[in-house]
Every structure is written in structure tokens, then in C-alpha cells.
PADO-703057 format. One record per residue (C-alpha): residue in three letters; x, y, z. Coordinates in steps of 0.001 Angstrom, whole numbers, plus 500000, padded with zeros to 6 digits. Layout:
N
ALAXYZ/...
***
This chain:
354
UNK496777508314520567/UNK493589507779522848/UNK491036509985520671/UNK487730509406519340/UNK487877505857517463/UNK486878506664513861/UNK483264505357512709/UNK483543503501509599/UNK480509505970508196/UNK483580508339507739/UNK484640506318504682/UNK483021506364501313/UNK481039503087500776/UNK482820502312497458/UNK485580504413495995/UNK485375504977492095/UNK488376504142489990/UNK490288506940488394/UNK491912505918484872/UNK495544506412484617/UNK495688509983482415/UNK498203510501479834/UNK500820511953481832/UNK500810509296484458/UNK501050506851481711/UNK503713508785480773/UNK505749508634484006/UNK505225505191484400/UNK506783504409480922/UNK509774506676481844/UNK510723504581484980/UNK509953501278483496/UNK506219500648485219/UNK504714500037481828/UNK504962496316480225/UNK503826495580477183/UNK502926491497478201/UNK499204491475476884/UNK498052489640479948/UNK494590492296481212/UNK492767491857484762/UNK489798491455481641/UNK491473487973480207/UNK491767486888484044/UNK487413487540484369/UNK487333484723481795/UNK486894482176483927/UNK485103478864483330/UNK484608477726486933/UNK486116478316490324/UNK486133476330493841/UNK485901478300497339/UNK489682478404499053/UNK489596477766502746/UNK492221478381505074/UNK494191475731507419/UNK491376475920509866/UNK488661475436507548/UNK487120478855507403/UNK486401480934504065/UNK489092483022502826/UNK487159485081500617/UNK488719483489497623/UNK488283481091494990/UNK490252478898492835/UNK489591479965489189/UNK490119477666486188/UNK489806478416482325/UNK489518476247479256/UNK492384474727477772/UNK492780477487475136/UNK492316480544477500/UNK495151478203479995/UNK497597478541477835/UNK497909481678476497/UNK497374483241480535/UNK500075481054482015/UNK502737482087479327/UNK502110485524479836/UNK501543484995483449/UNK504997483368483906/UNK506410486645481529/UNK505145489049483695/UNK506784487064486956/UNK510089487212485105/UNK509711490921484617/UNK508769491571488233/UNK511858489663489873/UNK514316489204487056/UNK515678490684484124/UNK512581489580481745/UNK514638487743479037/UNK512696484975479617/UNK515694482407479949/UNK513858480694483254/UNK510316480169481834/UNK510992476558481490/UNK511542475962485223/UNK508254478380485921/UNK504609477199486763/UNK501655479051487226/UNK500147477341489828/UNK496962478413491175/UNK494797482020489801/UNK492656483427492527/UNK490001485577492471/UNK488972487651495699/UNK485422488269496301/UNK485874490921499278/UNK486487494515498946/UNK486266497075496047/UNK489311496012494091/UNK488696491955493484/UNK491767491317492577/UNK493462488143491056/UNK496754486736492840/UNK498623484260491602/UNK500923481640492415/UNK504186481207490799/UNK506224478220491535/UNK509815477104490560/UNK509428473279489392/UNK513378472716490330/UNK512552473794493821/UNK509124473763494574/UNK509820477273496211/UNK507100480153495245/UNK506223483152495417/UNK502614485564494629/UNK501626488120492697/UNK498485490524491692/UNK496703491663489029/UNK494165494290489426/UNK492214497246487572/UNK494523499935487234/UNK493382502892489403/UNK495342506209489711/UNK495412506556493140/UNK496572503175493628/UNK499469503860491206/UNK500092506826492988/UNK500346505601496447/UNK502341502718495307/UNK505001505089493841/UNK505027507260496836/UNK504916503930498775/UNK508420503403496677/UNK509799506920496858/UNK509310507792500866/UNK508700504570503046/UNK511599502260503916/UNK510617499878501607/UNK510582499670498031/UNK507991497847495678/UNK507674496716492056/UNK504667497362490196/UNK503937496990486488/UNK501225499162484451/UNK499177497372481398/UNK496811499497480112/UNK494250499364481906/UNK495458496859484231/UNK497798496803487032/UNK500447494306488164/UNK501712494391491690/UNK504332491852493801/UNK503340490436496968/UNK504412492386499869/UNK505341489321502689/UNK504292489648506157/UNK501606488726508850/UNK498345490389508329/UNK497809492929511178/UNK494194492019511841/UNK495677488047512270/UNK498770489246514232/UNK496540490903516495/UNK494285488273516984/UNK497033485701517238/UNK500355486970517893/UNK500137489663520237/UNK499653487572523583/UNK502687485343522552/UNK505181488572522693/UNK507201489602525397/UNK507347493605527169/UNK510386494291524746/UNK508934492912521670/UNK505303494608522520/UNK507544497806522937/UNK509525497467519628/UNK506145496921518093/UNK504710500185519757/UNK507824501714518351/UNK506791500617514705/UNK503005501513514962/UNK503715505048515639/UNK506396505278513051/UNK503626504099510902/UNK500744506118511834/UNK502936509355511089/UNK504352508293507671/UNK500274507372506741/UNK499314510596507882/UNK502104512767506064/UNK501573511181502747/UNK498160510924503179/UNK497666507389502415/UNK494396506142503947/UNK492652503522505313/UNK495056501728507034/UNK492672499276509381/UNK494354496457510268/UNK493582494269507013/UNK495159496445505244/UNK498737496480506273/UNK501058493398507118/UNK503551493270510138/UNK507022491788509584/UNK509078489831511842/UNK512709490059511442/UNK515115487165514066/UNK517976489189514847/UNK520716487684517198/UNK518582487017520489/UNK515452488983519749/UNK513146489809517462/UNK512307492921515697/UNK508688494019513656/UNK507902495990510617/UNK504580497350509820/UNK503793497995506055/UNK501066498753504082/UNK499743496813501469/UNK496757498525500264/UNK497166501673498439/UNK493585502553497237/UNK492748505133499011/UNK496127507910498150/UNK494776511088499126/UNK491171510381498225/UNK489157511348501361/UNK488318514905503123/UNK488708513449506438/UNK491892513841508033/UNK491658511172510503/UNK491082508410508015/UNK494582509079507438/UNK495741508166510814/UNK495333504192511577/UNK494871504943514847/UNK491228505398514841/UNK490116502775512913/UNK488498500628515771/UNK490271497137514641/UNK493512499205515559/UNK492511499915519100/UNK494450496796520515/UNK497952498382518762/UNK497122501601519767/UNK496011500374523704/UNK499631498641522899/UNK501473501930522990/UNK499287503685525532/UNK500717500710528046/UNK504412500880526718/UNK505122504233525430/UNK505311508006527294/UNK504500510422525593/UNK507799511703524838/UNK509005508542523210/UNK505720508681521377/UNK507014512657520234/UNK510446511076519894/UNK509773508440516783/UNK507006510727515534/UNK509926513439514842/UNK512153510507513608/UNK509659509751510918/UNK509267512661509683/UNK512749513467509278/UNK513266510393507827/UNK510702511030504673/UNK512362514475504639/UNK515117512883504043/UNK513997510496501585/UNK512142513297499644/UNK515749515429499434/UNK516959512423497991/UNK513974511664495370/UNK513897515211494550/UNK513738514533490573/UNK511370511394490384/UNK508667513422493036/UNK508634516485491240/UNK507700514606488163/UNK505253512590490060/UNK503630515906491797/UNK503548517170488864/UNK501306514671487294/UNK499260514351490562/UNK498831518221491456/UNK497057518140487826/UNK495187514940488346/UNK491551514070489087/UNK491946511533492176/UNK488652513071494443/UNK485520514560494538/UNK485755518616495041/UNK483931518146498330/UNK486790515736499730/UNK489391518078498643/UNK487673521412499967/UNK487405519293503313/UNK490566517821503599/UNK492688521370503046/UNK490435522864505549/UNK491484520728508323/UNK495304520315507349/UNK495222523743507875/UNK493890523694511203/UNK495762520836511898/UNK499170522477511123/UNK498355525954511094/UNK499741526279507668/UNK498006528699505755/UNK499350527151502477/UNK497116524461502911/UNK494465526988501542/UNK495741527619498328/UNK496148524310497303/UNK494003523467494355/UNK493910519822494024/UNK494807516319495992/UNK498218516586494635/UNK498481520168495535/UNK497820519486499113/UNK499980516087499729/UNK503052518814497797/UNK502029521186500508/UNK502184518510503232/UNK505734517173501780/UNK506970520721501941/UNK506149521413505614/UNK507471518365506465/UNK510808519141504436/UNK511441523006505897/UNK510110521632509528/UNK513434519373508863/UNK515367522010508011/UNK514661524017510506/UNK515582521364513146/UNK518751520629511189/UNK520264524146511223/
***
């Protein structure tokens, strides 16, 4: 994991947004994605004013505190508070009364600006987030195949042209480095090794890209006498957009380097072969087992417009050197290829199994 540290130039300045086609639409109604809460990331823009939010040590956060006339207040909370219930209960709407929409935030960084917002129970004071952003194909396709063939699974609502996702918990990796990384001990530093390479090799099969370290959160677990890390992603914008393979692989994005120093000093290179192989067996096992919802999701992707035809020529070209598959080559669209990539995963596993 020591190459050539990627240059952010490799990236496309701003990726465009790809509109959710009729047969994603489609998909997402059949597994209960779609809502029909008429709550739009459009109604959230409406904003009458907003305050900067600054984190516990006073620095900018890159969001602000939106607020909206009384009229446009109380037809977003209701629906806000609706579209909580849906995510995390059964959406009959029997706990709206103890719900309160406490804070709408709008972020100013990046290419999505999305809006997250706070949900409280008034019983309890306990809370929780959630966000609502411009629904983008690629993003609802990496969050599906986020749900299908990681370890984790994640809710996610579709609104026409909007999108509704829950907050994923966890430290974010560009803090943990900064801050928690000194404070661990040889075995936790090695358990978090562990995870990173797990993680590098599940972004890389399912092509899900730009992983830097803002982009993913890790997850500390107390169990008995120690403690044990996670690493997840939480941005899904960039499913199987770019032509470059290594944007695919978080370990050349330069605000990785201390992780991937991190399992240069506690890894060989066989345990480093060891959990790669364990991944991928892993999502071959998860794709056996998902066999019915992927093919329907291929299926809308292999026919889908998620990149330029520049991106795609490039990115077959070097999965095919990269694997030496030659089916890489006649793949004839982003969905086409990450199909290809799921099957050589899926007969590699086979072949190790029998």
C-alpha cells in the first residue's frame, strides 16, 4: 500500500448530477425507497435567514443554521418529523406528538450542499440526524450497493427529485486521524490496520470512489477489555463515475497516508493478502445471497447514464490490466463493468471454495 499518493487533479472538479431514470425510480418503489411525504431539498432552499454553526472549539463548520417564516415552518417540520417516522419506524405517525424538528442545516462545502436535520424526542431529549439532498443516480446507486454488499445496512428514501438519507454515526476519519490516532494502543492501531484494508478492497471492488478521509466515518465498538473500529463510508457520490482506477482505492488519497503509514508499521504483507482475500469473499458471499435485488439493480445500472464515455473507456481499460480479465473489454457501460467486477470476484470465490 506504499504507491504513488494520488494528486487530487485526478478527480473531476465538480461531478454533474444524473436524474434518477424511470427504471431506477422503478426499483426504488419496488423495495420501498420511494415516499410520497412532499417535503423537496427545493422547499428546504427557502430559507429566510441563517447563522454560521461553529464547532466546540470555535472554528467554522461549514454550516449554517437556516430559519424560515412562520408559514414555510410549519408545513417543513410536519413533513420533516413524517419523513423521520418513516426512516426509523413504521410511519403511522402515532409518535409525531413527542417529535421536534430541531435545528435545519445547510452545508456550504462540497458539490452536494446538503440539508441535515435534527430530530429530537421531547420525552427524552435524545436525537438523532438526518439528510436531505438532490437526488443523484449514482448516489442512489452506491447507497443501494452500500446496502446490498458492505456489512452494514442503510435506509434511504427517494422523493422525486430529492433524496432522503439517515445519518450514518461514527468519528470522521480526517478528525480521528488528527485526534485519535496517538491516543491508541499497538493492538488497537493493529485492529484499525485490519479495518482500513478491509475497506480499501470492498471500495475498490464496487467501485465506489473518493474515499479521502472526510468522506468515511470510523466506529468504535467497547467490547469486554478492548476496543474494536469500523470504517464506513458515508459519501456515495462518486459510484462508478471516474476512469481512474486508483480513485477507487483510499489509499492514495494523500489525507489517507497516516492510515495507510498505519498498516505499513503493523501489518506484513501476508496479513495484508490475508483480509484482502477475506473481503472479497465476504461480498461474494453477500452477492450469492442478494442474487435477486442485484440483478434488478444491474440491470437498471448496466443501462444507465452515470459517466462520461471517456471515464468509462478509461476505467475498463485499466480493470483489465489490473485483473487481466479480458471481459472487462466488452463491457459497455459503468454498470456493465462494476457486473463484470462482481462476477470475477464471485467465480475467484468459487474457485477458492471448491
Amino acid at each position: 500500500m506504499s504507491e504513488k499518493i494520488l494528486n487530487d487533479k485526478l478527480l473531476s472538479n465538480k461531478k454533474p448530477t444524473f436524474p434518477i431514470g424511470s427504471s431506477l425510480s422503478d426499483y426504488v418503489k419496488r423495495y420501498n425507497r420511494a415516499t410520497s411525504i412532499p417535503v423537496s431539498y427545493d422547499d428546504l432552499l427557502r430559507f429566510a435567514g441563517c447563522i454560521t454553526v461553529y464547532d466546540k472549539n470555535d472554528e467554522d463548520t461549514l454550516w449554517v443554521r437556516c430559519y424560515y417564516s412562520d408559514s414555510d415552518r410549519e408545513h417543513i417540520d410536519r413533513h420533516l418529523k413524517r419523513i423521520y417516522d418513516i426512516l426509523h419506524s413504521d410511519g403511522r405517525d402515532e409518535t409525531l406528538d413527542y417529535l421536534s424538528v430541531d435545528a435545519v442545516d445547510y452545508c456550504t462545502f462540497g458539490n452536494t450542499k446538503p440539508f441535515r436535520i435534527k430530530v429530537s424526542n421531547i420525552l427524552n431529549d435524545a436525537f438523532t440526524y438526518f439528510y436531505v439532498k438532490k437526488a443523484d443516480a449514482s448516489r442512489v446507486y452506491g447507497l443501494e450497493l452500500e446496502h446490498l454488499l458492505s456489512p452494514h445496512r442503510i435506509n434511504f428514501l427517494v422523493y422525486k427529485d430529492t433524496l432522503i438519507e439517515e445519518h450514518i454515526a461514527g468519528i470522521p476519519g480526517d478528525e480521528f486521524i488528527a485526534d485519535y490516532m496517538d491516543g491508541c494502543d499497538h493492538q488497537e492501531l493493529t485492529q484499525i490496520a485490519k479495518e482500513f484494508v478491509k475497506f480499501n478492497e470492498r471500495c475498490l471492488i464496487r467501485l465506489l470512489g473518493d474515499m479521502r478521509s472526510y468522506n468515511y466515518v470510523v466506529i468504535p465498538t467497547h467490547d469486554f477489555d478492548r476496543v474494536s473500529y469500523a470504517i464506513r463510508a458515508i459519501d456515495f457520490d462518486q459510484q462508478s463515475y471516474e476512469g481512474k482506477l486508483k480513485v477507487y482505492r483510499p489509499q492514495f488519497f494523500k489525507e489517507n497516508l497516516p492510515m495507510v503509514t498505519n498498516v505499513a508499521e503493523c501489518l506484513k504483507s501476508a496479513s495484508i493478502e490475508q483480509y484482502k482475500k477475506e473481503e472479497r469473499a465476504l461480498i461474494a458471499k453477500r452477492l450469492i445471497n442478494t442474487q435477486t435485488r442485484y440483478k434488478q439493480l444491474i440491470k437498471c445500472m448496466r443501462a444507465d447514464f452515470i459517466s462520461t464515455p471517456v471515464k468509462f473507456k478509461q476505467l475498463k481499460r485499466e480493470l483489465h490490466e489490473f485483473t487481466g480479465d479480458v471481459k472487462f473489454k466488452t463491457a459497455r457501460s459503468m454498470g456493465g463493468i462494476l457486473n463484470t467486477a462482481m462476477e470475477f470476484v464471485k467465480r475467484n470465490y468459487h474457485d477458492l471454495d471448491h
